[in-house]
C-alpha positions in Angstrom: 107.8 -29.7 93.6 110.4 -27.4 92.0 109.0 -24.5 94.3 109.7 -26.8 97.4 113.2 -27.6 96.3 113.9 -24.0 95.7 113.0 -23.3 98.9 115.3 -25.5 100.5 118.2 -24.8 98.2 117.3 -21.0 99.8 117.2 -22.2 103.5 120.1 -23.8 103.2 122.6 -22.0 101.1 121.5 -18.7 100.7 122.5 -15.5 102.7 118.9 -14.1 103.6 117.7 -13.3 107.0 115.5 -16.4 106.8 118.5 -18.6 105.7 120.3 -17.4 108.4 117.6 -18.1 111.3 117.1 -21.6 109.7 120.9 -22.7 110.0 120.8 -21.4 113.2 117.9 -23.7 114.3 119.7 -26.4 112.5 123.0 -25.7 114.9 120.9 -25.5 117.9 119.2 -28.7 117.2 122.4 -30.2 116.2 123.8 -29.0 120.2 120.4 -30.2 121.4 120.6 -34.1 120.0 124.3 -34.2 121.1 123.1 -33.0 124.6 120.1 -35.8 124.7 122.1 -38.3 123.7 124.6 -37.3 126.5 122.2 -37.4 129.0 120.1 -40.3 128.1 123.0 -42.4 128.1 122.8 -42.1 132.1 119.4 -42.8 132.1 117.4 -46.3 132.5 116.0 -46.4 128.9 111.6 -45.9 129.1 108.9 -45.6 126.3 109.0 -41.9 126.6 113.2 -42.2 125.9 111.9 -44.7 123.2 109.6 -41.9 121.5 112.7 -39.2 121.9 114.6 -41.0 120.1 112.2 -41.7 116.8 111.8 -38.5 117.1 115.3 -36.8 116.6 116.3 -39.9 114.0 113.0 -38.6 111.8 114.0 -35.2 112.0 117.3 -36.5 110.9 116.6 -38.3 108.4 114.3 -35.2 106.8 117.3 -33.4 107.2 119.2 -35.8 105.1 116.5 -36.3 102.5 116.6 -32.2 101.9 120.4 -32.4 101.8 120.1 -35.2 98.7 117.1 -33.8 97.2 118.9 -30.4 96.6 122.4 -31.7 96.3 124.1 -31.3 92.7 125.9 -35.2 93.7 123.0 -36.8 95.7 125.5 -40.2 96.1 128.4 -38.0 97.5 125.8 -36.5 100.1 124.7 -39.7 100.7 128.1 -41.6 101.3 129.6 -38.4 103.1 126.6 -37.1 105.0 128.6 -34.7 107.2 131.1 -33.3 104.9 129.6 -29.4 104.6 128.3 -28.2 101.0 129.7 -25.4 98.9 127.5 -22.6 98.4 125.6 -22.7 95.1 
């Protein structure tokens, strides 16, 4: 368990090559559910819209649930999800 949460404490606050790609990703997913949800707002919602959407809000909430599980003040992540961390 402590190897996994190093790992994320890595991915997301360190400054290696890996670290880098994997905040990238993050942006770009970031761009890509702010795009969806633009979009699917026009549309007539469907199953497959339905399935989308569970989607993006589990890899959301994973991304939360690594945020708190490495955070030195998992309630402050919690209560202010969006508000960036310092580097460790």
């Amino acid at each position: 368990m402590q190897n996994m949460l190093d790992t994320l404490r890595e991915l997301y606050d360190g400054h290696s090559q890996r670290s880098h790609r994997f905040r990238d990703s993050l942006f770009i997913f970031d761009l890509t559910a702010i795009a969806y949800v633009i979009v699917s707002s026009f549309l007539t919602p469907n199953d497959v819209l339905s399935w989308i959407n569970r989607i993006f809000g589990v890899l959301v909430l994973a991304d939360l649930a690594a945020r708190i599980a490495i955070s030195r003040s998992p309630a402050r992540e919690v209560v202010r999800p969006l508000t960036p961390r310092s580097a460790s």
